[in-house]
NUDONU-261790 format. One record per residue (C-alpha): x, y, z; residue in three letters. Coordinates in pm, 1 decimal. Last residue first. Layout:
BEGIN
<pt X="X" Y="Y" Z="Z" aa="ala"/>
...
% end
This chain:
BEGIN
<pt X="-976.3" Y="-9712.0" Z="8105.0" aa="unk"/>
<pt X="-981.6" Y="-9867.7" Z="8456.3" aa="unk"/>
<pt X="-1127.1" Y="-9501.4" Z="8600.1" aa="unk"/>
<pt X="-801.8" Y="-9386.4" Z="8617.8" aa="unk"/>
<pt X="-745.8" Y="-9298.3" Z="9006.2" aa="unk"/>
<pt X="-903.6" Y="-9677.6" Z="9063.6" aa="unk"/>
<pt X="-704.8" Y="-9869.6" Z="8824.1" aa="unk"/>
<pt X="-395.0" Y="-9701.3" Z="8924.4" aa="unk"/>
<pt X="-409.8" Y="-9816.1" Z="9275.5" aa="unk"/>
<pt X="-408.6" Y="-10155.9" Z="9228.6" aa="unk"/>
<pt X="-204.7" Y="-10220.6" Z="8908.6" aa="unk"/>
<pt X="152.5" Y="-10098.7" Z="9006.4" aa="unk"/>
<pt X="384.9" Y="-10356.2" Z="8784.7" aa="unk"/>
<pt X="582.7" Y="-10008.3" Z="8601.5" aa="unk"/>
<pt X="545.9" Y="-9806.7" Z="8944.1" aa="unk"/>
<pt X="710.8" Y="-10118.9" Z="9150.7" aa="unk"/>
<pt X="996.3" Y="-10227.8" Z="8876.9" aa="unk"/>
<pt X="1118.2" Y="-9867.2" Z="8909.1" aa="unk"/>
<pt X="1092.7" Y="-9822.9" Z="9300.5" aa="unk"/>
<pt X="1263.2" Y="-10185.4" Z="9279.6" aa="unk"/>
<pt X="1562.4" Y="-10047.6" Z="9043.0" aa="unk"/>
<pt X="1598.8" Y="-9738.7" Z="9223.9" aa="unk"/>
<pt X="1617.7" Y="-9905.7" Z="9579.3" aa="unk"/>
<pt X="1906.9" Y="-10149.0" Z="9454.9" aa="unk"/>
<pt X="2058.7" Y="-9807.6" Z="9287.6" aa="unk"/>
<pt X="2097.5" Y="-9608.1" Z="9579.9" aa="unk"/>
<pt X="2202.4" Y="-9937.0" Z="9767.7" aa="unk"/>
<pt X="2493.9" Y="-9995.1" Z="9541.2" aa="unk"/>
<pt X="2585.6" Y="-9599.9" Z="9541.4" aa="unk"/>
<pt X="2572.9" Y="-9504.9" Z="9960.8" aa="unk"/>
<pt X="2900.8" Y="-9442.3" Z="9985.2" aa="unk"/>
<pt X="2974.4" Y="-9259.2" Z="9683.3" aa="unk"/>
<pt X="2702.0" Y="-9025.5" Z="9734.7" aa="unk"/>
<pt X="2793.6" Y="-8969.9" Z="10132.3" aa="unk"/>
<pt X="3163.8" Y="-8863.4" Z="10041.0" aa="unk"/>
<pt X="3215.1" Y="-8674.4" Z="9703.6" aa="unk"/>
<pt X="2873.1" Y="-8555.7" Z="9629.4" aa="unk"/>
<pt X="2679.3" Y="-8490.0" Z="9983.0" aa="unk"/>
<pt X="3063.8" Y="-8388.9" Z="10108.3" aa="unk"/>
<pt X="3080.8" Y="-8157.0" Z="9828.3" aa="unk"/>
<pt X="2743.3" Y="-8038.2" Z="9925.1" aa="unk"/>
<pt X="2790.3" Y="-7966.4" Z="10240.4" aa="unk"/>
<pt X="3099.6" Y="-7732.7" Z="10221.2" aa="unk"/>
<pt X="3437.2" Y="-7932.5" Z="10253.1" aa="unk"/>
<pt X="3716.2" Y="-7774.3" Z="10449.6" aa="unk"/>
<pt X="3921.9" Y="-8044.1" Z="10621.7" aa="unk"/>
<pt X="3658.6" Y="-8083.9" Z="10917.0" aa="unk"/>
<pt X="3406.0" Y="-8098.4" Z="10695.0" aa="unk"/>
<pt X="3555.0" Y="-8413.3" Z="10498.8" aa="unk"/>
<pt X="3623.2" Y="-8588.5" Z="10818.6" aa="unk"/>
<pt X="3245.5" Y="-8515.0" Z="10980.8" aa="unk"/>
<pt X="3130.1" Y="-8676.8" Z="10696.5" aa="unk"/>
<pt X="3329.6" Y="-9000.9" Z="10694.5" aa="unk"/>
<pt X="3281.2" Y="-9053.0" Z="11073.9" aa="unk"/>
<pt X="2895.4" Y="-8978.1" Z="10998.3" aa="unk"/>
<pt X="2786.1" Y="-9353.3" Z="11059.1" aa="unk"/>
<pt X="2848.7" Y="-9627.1" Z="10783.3" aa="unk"/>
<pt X="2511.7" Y="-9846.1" Z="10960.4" aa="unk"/>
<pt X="2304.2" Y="-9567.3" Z="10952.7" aa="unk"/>
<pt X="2335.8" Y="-9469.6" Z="10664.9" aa="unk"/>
<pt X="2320.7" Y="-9850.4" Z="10514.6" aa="unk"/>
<pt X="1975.2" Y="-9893.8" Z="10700.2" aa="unk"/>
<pt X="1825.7" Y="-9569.8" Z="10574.0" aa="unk"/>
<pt X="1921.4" Y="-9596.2" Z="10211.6" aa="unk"/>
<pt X="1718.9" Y="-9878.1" Z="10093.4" aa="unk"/>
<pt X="1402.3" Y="-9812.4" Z="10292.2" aa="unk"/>
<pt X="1432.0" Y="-9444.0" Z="10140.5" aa="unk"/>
<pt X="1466.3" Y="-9544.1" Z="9756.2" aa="unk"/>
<pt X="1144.6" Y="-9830.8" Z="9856.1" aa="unk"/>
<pt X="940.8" Y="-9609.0" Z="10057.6" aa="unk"/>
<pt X="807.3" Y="-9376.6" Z="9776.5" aa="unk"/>
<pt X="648.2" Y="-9653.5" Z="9571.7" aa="unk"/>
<pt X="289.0" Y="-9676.4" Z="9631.1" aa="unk"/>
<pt X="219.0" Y="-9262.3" Z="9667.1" aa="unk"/>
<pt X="434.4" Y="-9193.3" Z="9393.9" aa="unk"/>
<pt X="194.8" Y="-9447.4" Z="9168.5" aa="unk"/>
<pt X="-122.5" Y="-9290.8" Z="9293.5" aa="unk"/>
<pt X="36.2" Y="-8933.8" Z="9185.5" aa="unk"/>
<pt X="119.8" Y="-8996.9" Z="8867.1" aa="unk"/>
<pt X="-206.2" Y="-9217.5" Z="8830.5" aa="unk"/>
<pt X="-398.9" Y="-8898.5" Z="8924.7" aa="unk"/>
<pt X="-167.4" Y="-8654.4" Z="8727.2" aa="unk"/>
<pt X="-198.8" Y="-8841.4" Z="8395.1" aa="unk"/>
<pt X="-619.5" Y="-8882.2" Z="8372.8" aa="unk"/>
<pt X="-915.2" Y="-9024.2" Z="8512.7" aa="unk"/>
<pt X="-860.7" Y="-8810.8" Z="8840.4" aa="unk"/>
<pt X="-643.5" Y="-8487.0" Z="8831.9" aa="unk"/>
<pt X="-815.9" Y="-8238.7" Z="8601.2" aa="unk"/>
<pt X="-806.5" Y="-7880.1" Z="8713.3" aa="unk"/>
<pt X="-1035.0" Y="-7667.9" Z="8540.2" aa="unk"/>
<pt X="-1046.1" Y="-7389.3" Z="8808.0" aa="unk"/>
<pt X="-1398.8" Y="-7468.8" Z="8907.7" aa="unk"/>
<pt X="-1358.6" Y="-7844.0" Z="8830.4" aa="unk"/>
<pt X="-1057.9" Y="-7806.3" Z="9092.2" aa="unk"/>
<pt X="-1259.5" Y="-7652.4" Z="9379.9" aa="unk"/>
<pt X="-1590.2" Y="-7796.2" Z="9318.4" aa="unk"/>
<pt X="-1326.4" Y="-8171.3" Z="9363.8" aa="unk"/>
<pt X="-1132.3" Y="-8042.2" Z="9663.3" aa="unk"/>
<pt X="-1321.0" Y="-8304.1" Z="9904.5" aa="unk"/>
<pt X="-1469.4" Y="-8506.9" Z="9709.0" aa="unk"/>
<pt X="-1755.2" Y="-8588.3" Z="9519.6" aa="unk"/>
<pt X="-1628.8" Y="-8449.2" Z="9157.6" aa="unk"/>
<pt X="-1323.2" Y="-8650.4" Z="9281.6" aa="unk"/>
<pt X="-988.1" Y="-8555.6" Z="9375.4" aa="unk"/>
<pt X="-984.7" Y="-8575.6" Z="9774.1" aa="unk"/>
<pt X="-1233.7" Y="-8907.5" Z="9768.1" aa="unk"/>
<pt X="-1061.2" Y="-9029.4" Z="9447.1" aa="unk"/>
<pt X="-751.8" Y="-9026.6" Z="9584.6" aa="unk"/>
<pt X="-821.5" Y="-9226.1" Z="9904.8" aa="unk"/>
<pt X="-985.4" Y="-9462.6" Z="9671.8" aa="unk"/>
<pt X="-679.0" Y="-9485.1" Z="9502.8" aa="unk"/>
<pt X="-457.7" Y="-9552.7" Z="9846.4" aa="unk"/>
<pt X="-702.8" Y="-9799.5" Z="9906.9" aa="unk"/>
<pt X="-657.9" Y="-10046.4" Z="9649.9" aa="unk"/>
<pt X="-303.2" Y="-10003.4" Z="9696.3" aa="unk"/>
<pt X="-382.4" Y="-10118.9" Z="10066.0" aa="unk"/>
<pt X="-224.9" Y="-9980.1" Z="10274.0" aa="unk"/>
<pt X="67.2" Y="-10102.5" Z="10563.1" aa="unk"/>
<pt X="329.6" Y="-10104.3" Z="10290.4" aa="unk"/>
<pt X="213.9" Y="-9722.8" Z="10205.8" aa="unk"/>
<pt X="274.4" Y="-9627.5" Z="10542.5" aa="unk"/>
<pt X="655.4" Y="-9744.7" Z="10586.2" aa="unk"/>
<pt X="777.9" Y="-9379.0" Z="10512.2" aa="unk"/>
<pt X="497.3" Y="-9208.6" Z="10760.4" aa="unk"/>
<pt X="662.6" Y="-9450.5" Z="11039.2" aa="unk"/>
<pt X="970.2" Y="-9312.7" Z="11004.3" aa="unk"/>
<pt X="878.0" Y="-8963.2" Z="10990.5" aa="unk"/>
<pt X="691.8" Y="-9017.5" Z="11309.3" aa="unk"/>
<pt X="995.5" Y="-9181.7" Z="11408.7" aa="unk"/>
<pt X="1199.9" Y="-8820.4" Z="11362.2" aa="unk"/>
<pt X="940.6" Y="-8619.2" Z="11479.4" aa="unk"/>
<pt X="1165.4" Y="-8400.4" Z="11663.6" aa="unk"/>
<pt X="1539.4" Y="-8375.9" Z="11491.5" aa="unk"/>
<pt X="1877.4" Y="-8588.9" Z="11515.1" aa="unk"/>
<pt X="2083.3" Y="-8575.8" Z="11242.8" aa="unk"/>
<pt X="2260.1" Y="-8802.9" Z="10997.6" aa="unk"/>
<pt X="2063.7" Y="-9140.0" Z="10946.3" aa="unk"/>
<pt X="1687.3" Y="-8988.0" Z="10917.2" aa="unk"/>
<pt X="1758.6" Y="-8637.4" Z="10730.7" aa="unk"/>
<pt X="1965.3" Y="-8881.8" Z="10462.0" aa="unk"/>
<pt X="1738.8" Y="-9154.3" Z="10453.2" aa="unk"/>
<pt X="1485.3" Y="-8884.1" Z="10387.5" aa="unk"/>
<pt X="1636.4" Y="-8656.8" Z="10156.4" aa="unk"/>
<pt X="1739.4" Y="-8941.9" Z="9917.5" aa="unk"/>
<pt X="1436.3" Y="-9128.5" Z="9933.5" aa="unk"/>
<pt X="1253.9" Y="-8777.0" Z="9829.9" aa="unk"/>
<pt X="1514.4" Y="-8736.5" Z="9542.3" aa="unk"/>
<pt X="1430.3" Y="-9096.3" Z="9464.5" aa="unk"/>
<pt X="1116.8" Y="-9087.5" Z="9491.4" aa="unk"/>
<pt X="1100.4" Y="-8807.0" Z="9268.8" aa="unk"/>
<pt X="1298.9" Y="-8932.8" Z="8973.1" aa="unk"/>
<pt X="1118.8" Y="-9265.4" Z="8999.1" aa="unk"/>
<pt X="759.5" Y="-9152.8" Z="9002.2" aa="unk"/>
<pt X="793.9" Y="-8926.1" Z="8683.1" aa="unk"/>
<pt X="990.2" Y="-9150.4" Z="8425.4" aa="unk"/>
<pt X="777.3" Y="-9446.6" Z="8602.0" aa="unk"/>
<pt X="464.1" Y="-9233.9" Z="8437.0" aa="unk"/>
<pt X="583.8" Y="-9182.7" Z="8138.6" aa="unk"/>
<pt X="742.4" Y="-9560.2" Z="8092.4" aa="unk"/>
<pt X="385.2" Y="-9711.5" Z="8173.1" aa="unk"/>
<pt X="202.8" Y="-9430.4" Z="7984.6" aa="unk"/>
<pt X="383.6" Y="-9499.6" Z="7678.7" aa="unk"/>
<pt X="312.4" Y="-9870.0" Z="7708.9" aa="unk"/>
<pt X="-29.6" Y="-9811.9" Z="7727.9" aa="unk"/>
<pt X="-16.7" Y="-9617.8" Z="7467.9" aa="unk"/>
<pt X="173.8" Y="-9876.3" Z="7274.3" aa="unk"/>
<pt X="-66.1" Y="-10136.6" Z="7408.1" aa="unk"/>
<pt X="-415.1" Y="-9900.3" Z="7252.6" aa="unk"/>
<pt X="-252.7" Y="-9853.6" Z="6925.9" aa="unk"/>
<pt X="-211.9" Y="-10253.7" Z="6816.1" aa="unk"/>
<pt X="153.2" Y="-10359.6" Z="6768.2" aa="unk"/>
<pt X="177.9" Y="-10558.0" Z="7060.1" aa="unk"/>
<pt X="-120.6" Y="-10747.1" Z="6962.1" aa="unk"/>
<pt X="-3.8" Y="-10813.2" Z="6631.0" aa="unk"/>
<pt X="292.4" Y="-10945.0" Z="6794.1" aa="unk"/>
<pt X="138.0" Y="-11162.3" Z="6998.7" aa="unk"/>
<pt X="-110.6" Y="-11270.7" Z="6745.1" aa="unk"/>
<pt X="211.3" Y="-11373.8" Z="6510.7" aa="unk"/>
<pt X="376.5" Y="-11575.9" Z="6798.4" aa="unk"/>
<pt X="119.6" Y="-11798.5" Z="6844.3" aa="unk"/>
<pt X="-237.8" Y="-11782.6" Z="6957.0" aa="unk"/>
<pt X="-89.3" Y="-11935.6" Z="7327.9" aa="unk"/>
<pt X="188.7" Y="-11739.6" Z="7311.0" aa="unk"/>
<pt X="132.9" Y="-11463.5" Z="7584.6" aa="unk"/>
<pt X="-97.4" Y="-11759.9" Z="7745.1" aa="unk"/>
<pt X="202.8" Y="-11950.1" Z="7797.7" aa="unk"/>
<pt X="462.9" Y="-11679.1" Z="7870.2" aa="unk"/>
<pt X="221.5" Y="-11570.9" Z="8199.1" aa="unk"/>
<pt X="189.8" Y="-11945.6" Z="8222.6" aa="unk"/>
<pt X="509.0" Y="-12003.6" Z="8279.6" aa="unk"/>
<pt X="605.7" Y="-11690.8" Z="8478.0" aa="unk"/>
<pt X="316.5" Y="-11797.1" Z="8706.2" aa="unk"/>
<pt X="510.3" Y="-12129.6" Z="8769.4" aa="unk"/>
<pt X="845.2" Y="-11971.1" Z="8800.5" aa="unk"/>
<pt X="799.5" Y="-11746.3" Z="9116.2" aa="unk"/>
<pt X="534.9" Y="-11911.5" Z="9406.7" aa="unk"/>
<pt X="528.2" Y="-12268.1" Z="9250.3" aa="unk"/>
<pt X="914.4" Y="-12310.4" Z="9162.7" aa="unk"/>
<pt X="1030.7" Y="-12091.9" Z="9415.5" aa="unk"/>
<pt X="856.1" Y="-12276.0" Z="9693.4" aa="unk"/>
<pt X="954.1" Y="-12612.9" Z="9581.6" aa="unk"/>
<pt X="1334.7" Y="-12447.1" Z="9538.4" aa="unk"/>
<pt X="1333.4" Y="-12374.3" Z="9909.7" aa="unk"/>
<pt X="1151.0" Y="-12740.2" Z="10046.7" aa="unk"/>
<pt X="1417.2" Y="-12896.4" Z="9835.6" aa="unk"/>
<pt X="1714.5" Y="-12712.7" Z="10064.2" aa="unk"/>
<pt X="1532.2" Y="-12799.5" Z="10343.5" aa="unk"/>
<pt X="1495.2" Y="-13138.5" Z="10272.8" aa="unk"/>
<pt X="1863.3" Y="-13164.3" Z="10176.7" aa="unk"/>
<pt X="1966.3" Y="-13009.0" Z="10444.6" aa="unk"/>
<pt X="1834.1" Y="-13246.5" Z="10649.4" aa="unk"/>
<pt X="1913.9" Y="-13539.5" Z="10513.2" aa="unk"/>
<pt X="2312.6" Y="-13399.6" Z="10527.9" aa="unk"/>
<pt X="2264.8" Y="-13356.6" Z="10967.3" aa="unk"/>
<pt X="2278.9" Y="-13055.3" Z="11053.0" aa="unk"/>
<pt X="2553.8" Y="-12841.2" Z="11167.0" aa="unk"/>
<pt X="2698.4" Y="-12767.0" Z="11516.3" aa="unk"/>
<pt X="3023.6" Y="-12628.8" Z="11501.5" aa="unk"/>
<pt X="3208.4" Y="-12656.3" Z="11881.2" aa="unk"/>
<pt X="3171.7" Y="-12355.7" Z="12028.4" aa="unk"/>
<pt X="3337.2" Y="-12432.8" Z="12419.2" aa="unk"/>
<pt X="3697.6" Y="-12547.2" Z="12305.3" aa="unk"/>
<pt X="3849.3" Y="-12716.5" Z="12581.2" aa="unk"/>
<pt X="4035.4" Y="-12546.7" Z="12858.8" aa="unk"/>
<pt X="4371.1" Y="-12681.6" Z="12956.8" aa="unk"/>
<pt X="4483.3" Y="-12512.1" Z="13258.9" aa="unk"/>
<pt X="4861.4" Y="-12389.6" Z="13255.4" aa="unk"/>
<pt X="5114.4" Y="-12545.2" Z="13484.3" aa="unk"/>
<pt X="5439.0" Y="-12383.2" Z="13562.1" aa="unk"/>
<pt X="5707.4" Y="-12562.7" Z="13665.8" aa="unk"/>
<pt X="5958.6" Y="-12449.8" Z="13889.7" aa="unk"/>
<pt X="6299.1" Y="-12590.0" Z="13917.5" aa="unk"/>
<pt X="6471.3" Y="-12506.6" Z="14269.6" aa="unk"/>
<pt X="6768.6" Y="-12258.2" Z="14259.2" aa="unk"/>
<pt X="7122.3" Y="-12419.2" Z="14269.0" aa="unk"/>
<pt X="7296.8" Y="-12352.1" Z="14572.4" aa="unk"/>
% end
């Protein structure tokens, strides 16, 4: 007897995400909207930053450059961005590292204390300064007692311009910790590293790109800083 054919019969479901993209016009608006912006909010002030550079011609500029007052300027730029950056980033370091990896009290209220300075005015943050610093302030008997000079001169804008760009190293790193998780860690201790060599040959290595995307705005953030330094120097 020969057995009875059976069919099988499978539902046919139709594909539920179709792509949904817009229409060509459309892009192209937005896409001319985007370069608009750039062009008036980014190029445009480069243009007339170059413009007014040159407006006297290339010999003024130069002469200008050459004068004593913008190489010392220029020497206190680099001096003070050769002090700010190393700091921040061994602070940024600590931090994103304390932040991502363990679990401690006042964890968010560090957090929080890294984004401060994007919540403050620069403009602030030197006035803030100058009422703890100044002959007015707070510790300023104290320091003009001991002859400790901190306000109109290196220190102050040192520490105006740490004060500015400390999140930046830190904002970087915390994010991208977080995101590789301590699987990596936790493999190199279990196989005999110390904490260090996993700081140096695991979490260091990791971590490289965004180390140095957070370096290179922390730098380009203490050299451009205008706010805060004017007021902790006296705009001298």
């Amino acid at each position: 007897m020969a057995d009875p054919e059976i069919k099988s019969y499978e539902p046919h479901h139709e594909s539920q995400s179709a792509a949904v993209t817009e229409s060509r016009p459309v892009r192209i608006v937005a896409m001319a909207v985007a370069f608009a912006f750039l062009a008036v909010f980014l190029l445009m002030p480069l243009i007339v930053v170059f413009h007014e550079a040159l407006a006297k011609g290339v010999g003024a500029y130069t002469e200008a450059l050459a004068s004593s007052d913008t190489r010392s300027a220029i020497r206190l730029t680099l001096l003070v961005a050769a002090i700010s950056v190393p700091l921040n980033l061994v602070f940024g370091i600590s931090a994103a590292w304390a932040i991502a990896k363990f679990e401690f009290k006042g964890k968010a209220f560090l957090t929080t204390l890294i984004d401060l300075p994007f919540s403050v005015s620069p403009v602030i943050s030197g006035l803030v300064y100058v009422l703890l610093f100044g002959a007015q302030g707070m510790l300023g008997e104290w320091l003009k007692a001991h002859g400790v000079v901190i306000l109109f001169a290196v220190p102050g804008i040192v520490l105006a311009t740490v004060f500015v760009t400390f999140p930046f190293v830190a904002r970087e790193l915390i994010p991208l910790m977080q995101e590789q998780g301590n699987g990596d860690e936790e493999a190199a201790l279990s196989l005999g590293a110390n904490g260090w060599q996993t700081f140096w040959f695991v979490t260091l290595p990791n971590i490289k790109w965004g180390l140095l995307y957070g370096v290179l705005l922390c730098n380009a953030r203490a050299m451009g800083e205008f706010g805060a330094v004017s007021v902790v120097s006296g705009h001298i």
